[in-house]
C-alpha positions as CSV (number, residue, x, y, z in Angstrom):
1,X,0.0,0.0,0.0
2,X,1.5,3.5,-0.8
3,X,1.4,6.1,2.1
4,X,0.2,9.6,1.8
5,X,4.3,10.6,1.7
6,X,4.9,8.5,-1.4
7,X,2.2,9.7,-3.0
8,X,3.0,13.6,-2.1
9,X,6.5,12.9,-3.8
10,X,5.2,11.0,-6.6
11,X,3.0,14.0,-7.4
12,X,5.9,17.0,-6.8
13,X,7.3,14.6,-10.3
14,X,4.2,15.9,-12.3
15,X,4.4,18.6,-14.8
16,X,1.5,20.6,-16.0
17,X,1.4,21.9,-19.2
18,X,-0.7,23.9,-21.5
19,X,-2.4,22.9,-25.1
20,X,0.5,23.7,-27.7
21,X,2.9,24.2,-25.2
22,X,6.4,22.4,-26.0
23,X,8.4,21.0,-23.0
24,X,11.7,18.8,-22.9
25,X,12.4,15.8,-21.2
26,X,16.1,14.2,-20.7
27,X,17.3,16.7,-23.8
28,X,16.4,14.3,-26.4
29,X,12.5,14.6,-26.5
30,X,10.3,17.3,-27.2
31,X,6.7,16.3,-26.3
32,X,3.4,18.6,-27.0
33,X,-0.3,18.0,-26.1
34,X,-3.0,19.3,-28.3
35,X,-6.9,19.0,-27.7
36,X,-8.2,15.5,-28.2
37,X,-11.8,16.7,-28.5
38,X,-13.2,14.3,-26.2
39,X,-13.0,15.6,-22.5
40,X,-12.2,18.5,-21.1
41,X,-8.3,18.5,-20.6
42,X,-8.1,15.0,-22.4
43,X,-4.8,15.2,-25.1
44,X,-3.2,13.7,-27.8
45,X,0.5,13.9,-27.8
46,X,3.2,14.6,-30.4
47,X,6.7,13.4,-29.5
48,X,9.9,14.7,-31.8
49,X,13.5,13.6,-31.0
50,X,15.9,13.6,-34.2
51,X,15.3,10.4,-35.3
52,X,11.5,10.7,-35.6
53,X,8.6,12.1,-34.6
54,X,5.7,10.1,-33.1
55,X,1.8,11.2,-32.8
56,X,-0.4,9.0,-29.6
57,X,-3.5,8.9,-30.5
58,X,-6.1,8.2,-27.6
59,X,-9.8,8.4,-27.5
60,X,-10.7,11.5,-29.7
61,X,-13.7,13.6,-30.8
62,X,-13.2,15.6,-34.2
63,X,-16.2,18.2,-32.7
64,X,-17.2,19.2,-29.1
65,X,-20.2,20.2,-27.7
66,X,-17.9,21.2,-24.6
67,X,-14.4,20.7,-24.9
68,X,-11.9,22.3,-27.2
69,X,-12.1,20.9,-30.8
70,X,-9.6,18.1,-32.1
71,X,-6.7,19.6,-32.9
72,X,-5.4,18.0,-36.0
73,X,-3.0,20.6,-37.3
74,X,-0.4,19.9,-34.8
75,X,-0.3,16.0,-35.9
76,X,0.1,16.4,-39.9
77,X,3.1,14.6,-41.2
78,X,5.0,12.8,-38.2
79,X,6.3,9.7,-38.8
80,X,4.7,7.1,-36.7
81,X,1.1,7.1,-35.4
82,X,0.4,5.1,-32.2
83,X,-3.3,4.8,-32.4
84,X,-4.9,4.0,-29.1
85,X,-8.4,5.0,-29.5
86,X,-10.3,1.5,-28.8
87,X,-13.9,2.6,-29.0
88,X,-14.4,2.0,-32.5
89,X,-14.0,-1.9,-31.2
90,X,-17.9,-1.1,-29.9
91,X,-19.2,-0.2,-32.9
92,X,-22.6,-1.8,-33.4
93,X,-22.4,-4.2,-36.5
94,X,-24.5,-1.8,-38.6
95,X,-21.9,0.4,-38.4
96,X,-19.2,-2.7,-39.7
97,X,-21.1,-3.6,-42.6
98,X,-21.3,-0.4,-43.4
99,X,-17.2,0.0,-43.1
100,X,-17.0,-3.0,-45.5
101,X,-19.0,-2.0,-48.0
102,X,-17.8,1.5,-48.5
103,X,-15.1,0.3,-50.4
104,X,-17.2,-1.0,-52.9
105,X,-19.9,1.5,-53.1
106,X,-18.8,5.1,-52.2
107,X,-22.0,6.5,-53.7
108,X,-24.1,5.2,-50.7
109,X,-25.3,9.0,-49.6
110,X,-25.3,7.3,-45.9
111,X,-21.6,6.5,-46.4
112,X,-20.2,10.2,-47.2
113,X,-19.6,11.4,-44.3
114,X,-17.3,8.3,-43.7
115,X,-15.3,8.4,-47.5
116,X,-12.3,6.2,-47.0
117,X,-9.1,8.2,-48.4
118,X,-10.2,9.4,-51.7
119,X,-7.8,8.9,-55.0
120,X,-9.0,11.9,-57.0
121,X,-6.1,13.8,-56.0
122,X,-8.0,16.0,-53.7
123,X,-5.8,17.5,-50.8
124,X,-6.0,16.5,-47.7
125,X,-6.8,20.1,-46.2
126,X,-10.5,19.1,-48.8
127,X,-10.3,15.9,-46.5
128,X,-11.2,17.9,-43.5
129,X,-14.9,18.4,-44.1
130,X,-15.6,14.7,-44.3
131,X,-13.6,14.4,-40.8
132,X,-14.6,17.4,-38.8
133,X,-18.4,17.8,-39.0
134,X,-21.1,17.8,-37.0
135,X,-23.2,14.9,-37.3
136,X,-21.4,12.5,-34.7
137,X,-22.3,16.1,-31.8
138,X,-25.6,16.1,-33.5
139,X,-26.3,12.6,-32.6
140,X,-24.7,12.9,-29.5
141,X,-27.2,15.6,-28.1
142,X,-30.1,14.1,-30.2
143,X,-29.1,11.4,-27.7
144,X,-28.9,12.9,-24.0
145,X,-32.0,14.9,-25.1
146,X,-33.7,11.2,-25.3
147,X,-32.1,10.6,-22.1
148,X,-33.5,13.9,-20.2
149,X,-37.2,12.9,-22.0
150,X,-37.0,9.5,-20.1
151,X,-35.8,11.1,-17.1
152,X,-38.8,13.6,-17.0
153,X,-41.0,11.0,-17.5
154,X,-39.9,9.0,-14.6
155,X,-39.4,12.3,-12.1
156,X,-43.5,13.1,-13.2
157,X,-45.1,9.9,-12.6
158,X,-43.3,10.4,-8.6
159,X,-40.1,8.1,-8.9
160,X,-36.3,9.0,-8.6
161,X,-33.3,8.9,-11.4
162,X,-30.1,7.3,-10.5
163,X,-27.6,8.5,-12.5
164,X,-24.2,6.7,-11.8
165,X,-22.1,8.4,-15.1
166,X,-18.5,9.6,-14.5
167,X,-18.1,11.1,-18.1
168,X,-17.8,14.8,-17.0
169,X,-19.0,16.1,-20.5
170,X,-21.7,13.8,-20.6
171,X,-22.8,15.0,-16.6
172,X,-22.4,18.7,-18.0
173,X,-24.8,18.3,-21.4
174,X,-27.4,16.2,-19.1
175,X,-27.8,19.0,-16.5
176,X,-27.7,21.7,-19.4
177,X,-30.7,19.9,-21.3
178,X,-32.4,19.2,-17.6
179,X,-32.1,22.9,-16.7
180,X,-33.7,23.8,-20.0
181,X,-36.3,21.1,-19.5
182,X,-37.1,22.6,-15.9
183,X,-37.4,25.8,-16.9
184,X,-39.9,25.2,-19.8
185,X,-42.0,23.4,-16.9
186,X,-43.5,23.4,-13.6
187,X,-41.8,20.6,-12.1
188,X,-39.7,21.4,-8.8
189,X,-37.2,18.6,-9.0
190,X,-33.7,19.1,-6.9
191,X,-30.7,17.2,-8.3
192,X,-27.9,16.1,-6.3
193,X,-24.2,15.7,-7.6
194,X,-22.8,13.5,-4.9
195,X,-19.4,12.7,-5.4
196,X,-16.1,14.1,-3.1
197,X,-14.4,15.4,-6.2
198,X,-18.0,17.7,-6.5
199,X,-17.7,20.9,-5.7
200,X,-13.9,21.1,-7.2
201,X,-14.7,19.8,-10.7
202,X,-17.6,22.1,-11.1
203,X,-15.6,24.9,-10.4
204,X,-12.7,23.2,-12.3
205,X,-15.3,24.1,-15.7
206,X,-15.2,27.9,-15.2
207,X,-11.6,28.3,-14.6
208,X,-9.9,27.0,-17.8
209,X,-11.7,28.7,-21.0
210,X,-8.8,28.1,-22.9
211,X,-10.0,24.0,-22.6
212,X,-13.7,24.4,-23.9
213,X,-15.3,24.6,-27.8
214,X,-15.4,28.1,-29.3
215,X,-19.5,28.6,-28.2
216,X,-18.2,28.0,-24.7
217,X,-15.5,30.6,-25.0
218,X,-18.1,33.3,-26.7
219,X,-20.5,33.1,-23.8
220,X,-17.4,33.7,-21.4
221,X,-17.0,36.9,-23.6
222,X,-20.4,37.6,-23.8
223,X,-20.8,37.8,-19.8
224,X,-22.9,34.5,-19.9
225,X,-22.7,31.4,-17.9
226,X,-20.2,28.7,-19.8
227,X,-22.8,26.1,-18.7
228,X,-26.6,26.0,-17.4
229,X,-25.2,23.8,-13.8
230,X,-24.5,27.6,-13.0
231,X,-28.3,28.8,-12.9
232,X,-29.3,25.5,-11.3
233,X,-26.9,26.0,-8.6
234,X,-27.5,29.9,-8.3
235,X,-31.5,28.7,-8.1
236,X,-30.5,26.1,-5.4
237,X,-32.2,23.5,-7.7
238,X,-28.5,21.9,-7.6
239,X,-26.5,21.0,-4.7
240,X,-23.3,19.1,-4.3
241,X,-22.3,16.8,-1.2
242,X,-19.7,14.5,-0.9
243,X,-20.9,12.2,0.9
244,X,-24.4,10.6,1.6
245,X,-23.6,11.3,5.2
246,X,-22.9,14.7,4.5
247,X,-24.0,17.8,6.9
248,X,-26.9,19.0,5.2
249,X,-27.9,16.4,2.8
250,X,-30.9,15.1,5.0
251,X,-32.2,18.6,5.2
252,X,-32.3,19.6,1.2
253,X,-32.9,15.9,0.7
254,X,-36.5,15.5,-1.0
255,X,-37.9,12.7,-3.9
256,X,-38.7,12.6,-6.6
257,X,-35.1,13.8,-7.5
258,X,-32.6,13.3,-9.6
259,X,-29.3,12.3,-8.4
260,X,-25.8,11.5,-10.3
261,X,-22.6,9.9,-8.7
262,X,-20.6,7.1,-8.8
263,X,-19.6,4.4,-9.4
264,X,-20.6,3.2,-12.7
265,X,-19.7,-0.7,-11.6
266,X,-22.3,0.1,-9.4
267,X,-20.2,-2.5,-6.5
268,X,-18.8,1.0,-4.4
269,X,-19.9,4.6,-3.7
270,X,-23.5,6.1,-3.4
271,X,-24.7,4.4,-6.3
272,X,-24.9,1.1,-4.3
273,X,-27.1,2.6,-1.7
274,X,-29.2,4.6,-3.5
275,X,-29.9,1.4,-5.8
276,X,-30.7,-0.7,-3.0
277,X,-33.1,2.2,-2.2
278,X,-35.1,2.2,-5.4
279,X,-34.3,-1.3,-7.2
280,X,-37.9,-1.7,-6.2
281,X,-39.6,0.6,-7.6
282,X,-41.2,0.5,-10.9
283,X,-41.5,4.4,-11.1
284,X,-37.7,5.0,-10.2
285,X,-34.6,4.7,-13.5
286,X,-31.7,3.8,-13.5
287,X,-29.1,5.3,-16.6
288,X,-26.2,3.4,-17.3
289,X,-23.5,3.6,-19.4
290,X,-23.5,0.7,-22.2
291,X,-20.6,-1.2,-22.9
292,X,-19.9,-1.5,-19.0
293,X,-21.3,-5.0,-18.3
294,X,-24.7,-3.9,-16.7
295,X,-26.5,-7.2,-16.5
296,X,-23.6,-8.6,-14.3
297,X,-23.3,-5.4,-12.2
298,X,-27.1,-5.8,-11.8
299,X,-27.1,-9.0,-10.4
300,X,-26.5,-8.4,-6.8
301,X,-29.9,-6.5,-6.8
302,X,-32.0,-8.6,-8.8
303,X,-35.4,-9.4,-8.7
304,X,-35.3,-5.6,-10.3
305,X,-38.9,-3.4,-11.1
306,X,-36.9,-0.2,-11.7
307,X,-36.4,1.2,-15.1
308,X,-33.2,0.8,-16.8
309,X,-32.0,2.9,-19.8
310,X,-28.7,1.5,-20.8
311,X,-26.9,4.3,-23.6
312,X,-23.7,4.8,-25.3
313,X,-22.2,8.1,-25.8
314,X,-19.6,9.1,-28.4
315,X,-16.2,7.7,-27.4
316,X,-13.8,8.3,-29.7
317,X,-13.0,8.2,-33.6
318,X,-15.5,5.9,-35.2
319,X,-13.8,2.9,-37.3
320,X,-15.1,4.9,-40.6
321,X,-13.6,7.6,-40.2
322,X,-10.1,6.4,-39.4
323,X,-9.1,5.9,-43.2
324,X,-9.7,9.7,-44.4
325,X,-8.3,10.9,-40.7
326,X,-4.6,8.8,-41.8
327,X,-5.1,10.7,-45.4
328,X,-5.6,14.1,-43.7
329,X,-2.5,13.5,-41.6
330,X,-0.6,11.4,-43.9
331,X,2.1,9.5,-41.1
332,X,4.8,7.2,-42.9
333,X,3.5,4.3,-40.2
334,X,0.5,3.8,-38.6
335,X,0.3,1.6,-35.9
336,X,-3.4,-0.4,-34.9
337,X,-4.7,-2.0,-32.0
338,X,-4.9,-6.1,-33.6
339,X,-8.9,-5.5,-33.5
340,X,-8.9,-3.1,-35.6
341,X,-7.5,-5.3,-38.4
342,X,-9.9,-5.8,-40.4
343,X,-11.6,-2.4,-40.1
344,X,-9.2,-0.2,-41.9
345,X,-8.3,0.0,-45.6
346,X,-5.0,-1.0,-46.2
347,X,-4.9,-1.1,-50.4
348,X,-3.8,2.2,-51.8
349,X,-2.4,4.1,-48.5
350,X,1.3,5.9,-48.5
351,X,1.6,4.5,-45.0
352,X,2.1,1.3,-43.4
353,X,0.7,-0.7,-41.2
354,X,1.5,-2.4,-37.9
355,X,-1.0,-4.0,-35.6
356,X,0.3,-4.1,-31.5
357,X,-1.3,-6.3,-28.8
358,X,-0.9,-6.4,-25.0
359,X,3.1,-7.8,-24.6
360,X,3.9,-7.9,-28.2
361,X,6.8,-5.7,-28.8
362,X,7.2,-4.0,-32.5
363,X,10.8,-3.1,-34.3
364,X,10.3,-0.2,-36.5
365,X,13.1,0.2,-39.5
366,X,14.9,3.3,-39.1
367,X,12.6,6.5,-40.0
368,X,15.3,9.2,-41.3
369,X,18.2,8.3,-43.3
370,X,19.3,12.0,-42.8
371,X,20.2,13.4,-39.9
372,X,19.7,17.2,-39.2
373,X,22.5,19.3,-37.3
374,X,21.9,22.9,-36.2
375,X,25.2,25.3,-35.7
376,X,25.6,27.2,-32.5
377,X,25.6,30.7,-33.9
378,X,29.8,31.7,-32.7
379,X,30.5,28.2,-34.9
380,X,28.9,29.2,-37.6
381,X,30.8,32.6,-37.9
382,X,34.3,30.9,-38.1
383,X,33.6,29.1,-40.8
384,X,35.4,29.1,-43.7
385,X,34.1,27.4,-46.6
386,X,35.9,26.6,-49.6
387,X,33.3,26.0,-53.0
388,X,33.9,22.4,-54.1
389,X,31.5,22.9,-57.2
390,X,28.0,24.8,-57.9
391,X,26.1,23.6,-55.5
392,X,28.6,22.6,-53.0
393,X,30.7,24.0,-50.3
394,X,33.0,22.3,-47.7
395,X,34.4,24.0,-44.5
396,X,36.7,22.5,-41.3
397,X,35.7,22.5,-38.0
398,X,36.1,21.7,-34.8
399,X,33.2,21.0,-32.6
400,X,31.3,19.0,-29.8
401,X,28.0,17.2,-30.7
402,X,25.2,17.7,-28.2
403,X,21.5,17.2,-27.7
404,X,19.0,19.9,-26.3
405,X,15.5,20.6,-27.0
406,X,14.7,17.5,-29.1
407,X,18.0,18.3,-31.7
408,X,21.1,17.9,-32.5
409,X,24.0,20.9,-32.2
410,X,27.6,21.3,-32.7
411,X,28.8,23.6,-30.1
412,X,32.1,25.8,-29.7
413,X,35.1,23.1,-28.6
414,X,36.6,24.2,-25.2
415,X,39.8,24.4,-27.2
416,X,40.5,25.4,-30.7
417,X,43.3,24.0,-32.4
418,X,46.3,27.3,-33.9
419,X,45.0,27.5,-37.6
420,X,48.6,28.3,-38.5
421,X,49.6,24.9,-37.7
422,X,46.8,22.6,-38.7
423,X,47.7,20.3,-42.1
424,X,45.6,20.9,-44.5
425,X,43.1,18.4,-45.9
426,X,42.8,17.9,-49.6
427,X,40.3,17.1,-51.8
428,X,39.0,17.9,-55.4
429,X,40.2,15.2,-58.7
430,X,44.0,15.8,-59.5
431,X,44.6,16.8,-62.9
432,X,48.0,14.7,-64.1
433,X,49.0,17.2,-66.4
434,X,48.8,20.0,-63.9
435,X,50.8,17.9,-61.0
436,X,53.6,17.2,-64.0
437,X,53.9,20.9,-64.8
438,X,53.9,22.0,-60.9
439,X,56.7,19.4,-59.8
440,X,58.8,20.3,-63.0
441,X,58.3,24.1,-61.8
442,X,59.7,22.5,-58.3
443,X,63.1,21.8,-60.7
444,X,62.3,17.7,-60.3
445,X,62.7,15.4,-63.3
446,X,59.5,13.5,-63.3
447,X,57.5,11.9,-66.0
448,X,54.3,9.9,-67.2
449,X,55.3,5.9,-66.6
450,X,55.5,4.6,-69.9
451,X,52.7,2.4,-69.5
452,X,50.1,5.3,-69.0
453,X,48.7,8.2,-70.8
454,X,47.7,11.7,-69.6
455,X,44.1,10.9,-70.5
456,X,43.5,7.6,-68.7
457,X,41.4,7.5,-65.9
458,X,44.1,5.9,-63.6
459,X,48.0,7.6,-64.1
460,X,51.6,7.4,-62.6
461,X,53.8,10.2,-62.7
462,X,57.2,9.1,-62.5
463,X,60.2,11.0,-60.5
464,X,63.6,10.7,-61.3
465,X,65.5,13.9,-59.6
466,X,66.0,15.3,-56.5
467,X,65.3,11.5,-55.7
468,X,63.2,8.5,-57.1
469,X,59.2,8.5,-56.2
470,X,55.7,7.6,-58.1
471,X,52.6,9.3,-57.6
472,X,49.8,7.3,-58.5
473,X,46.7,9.4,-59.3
474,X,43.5,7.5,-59.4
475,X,39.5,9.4,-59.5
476,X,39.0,8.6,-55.6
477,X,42.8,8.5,-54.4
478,X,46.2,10.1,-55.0
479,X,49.2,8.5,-53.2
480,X,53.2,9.4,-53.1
481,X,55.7,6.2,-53.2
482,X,58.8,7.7,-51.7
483,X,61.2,6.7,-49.3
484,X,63.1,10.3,-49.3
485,X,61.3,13.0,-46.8
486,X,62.6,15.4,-48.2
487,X,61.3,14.6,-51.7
488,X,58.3,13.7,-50.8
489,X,57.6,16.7,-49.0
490,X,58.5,18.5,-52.1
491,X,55.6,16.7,-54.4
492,X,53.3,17.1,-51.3
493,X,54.1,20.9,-51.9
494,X,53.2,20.5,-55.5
495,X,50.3,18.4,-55.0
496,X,49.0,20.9,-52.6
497,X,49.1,23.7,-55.7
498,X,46.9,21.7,-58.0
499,X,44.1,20.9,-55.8
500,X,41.7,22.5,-53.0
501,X,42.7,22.2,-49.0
502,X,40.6,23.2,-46.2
């Protein structure tokens, strides 16, 4: 069991950070989060280090009724995506047939918002529409608003709602539509948000603008609240306890009402009390979340007479619009969850595929064959380049490598070498002709061997006087037989005349 200390220290370890904002761990990685769309605060995370540049890809939401939009800008063009976004693994098997048929017929007008990655030579920036609209939101509220109709319905024939949700997003659209609903009627209902993290996650919503949609962020502007849970509480139709033993619950307690906590397992917190409360009554509902094994969390309170209204709420990127969200950010590797094998095109794509599952580990090849080196600013100016040909130039230095912020740098060494004393490197083709002419200049007796002419691509140029050498000039290397220093230094001399040094 970890004590309170350990936790305290593990916790000092945590770094916040803000959407967009780049920060630097170990040198070598630059890491960035960007709005994922689905929950308020939730991320997706791009990862650069010089070698290559990585995209994780969690639960997502192109559009938001409440948090900030999916930010797929920041995620064009990196090398690997780690796709971790498992909710399409729920999809109902309308939705799979669908996937499977698009491929065959992309005229199916049900099928266009999900076009797989389109071969007309559109751009991707044209791919965007058939990403980032507004039918999954649409469907979403269309959804709650069902919910809130079944919950008015139970609260006005007299029973309770039980409401044991822990999707934030979800909680904050179902007390916006309530609020609406109870101010367009008579009914005096009081909800209860019973949970300890209550009071500081409601006021968590109104302190971080920069998180929500762009409607959100106009009513802050505006002067308006950023969600209706701020009339319902001003009204004191809301209250928030922590605890079902909390100091004032018994007193605003009254039923009919409509109360949301957890747990969703429905096996710890008030939800388990509550239920045991109302599993009895026909009047009374229960909203779960689907997906979450509510027969068998049911079973301890069976025989049951209370309403249940089991729903599924958007979770992430659905399977048919994976394909044309790859073609809008166009990754070199893509790598998929094994379930999603058979869900995603794979004939026709730039990008490759790889498929992980739990203790499986993966060997990508290398990513960049080239490696990129920035200058420190003081190396740069000491530079002295010598122009090899048009388009190239080569200069000498001397430098330490090092890696900060995500890339590599040559840096200033401690100690620079006395330029006056350095040898000179060559490099460039030798011209025979030219070397003959400078080491006959030099007053040496020298020669073309007999067996080679000036125009071959391999040559010797024979020395007779001061003392007896051969220079063998070939297109990637020139080397000087000579056992005499000092004539050898006297054809390194004229070597040095006919071709480039640095």
């Amino acid at each position: 069991m970890s004590c309170p200390g350990n936790v305290e220290e593990c916790m000092h370890k945590v770094q916040s950070v803000k959407y967009g904002e780049e920060v630097c761990f170990n040198g070598i990685f630059m890491l960035k989060a960007s709005s994922s769309g689905l929950e308020l605060g939730n991320s997706t995370w791009t990862i650069q280090s010089p070698r290559a540049s990585i995209t994780y890809l969690p639960s997502s939401v192109f559009v938001s009724a409440h948090a900030l939009d999916f930010d797929y800008s920041s995620l064009k063009e990196n090398d690997v995506i780690l796709f971790s976004d498992f909710s399409s693994l729920n999809d109902t098997d309308e939705d799979n047939e669908k996937l499977n048929e698009h491929s065959m017929d992309e005229t199916d007008s049900s099928l266009c918002r999900y076009s797989v990655f389109r071969d007309d030579g559109a751009d991707a920036d044209e791919r965007v529409p058939f990403v980032c609209n507004n039918d999954d939101i649409t469907e979403e509220i269309e959804r709650i608003s069902f919910i809130c109709s079944c919950i008015f319905g139970a609260v006005k024939s007299g029973g309770s709602v039980l409401i044991p949700i822990g999707r934030l997003g979800v909680i904050l659209l179902l007390l916006e539509l309530i609020s609406e609903m109870l101010h367009s009627s008579s009914l005096k209902v009081p909800i209860f948000v019973i949970s300890e993290t209550a009071e500081e996650i409601f006021a968590f919503t109104n302190t971080l603008p920069e998180w929500l949609c762009k409607s959100r962020q106009e009513k802050l502007f505006a002067g308006e609240a950023l969600f209706g849970h701020v009339e319902l509480l001003k009204e004191g139709k809301l209250f928030l306890f922590p605890h079902l033993h909390s100091k004032g619950l018994l007193a605003a307690w009254k039923e009919p009402c409509i109360v949301l906590c957890p747990h969703w397992s429905l096996r710890l917190g008030p939800a388990v009390h509550l239920l045991r409360r109302w599993h009895a009554d026909k009047r009374c509902l229960l909203v779960v979340e689907q997906g979450n094994g509510a027969e068998l969390s049911l079973k301890p309170f069976m025989p049951l007479a209370i309403q249940v209204l089991e729903c599924s709420f958007l979770s992430g990127v659905r399977a048919g619009k994976i394909d044309p969200l790859l073609g809008v950010l166009k990754p070199k590797f893509v790598m998929l969850p094994e379930g999603l094998k058979s869900r995603c095109s794979i004939k026709g794509v730039p990008w490759s595929f790889l498929y992980y599952s739990k203790g499986k580990t993966i060997e990508l090849s290398n990513l960049r064959e080239d490696i990129e080196v920035h200058l420190a600013t003081d190396v740069a100016f000491r530079l002295q380049p010598r122009q090899l040909n048009e388009t190239t130039a080569v200069a000498r230095l001397r430098t330490k490598l090092l890696v900060s912020n995500g890339r590599y740098q040559l840096a200033s060494a401690e100690k620079q070498p006395d330029q006056s004393k350095r040898h000179l490197l060559h490099c460039s083709t030798i011209d025979p002709g030219r070397l003959l002419s400078a080491l006959r200049e030099k007053g040496m007796v020298c020669s073309f061997a007999a067996d080679d002419s000036p125009t071959a691509s391999e040559s010797s140029v024979l020395v007779t006087s001061p003392g007896d050498a051969l220079v063998r000039i070939t297109p990637d290397t020139t080397v000087i037989y000579c056992d005499d220093e000092r004539t050898s230094n006297q054809i390194y001399d004229a070597l040095s005349s006919v071709c480039k040094g640095i």
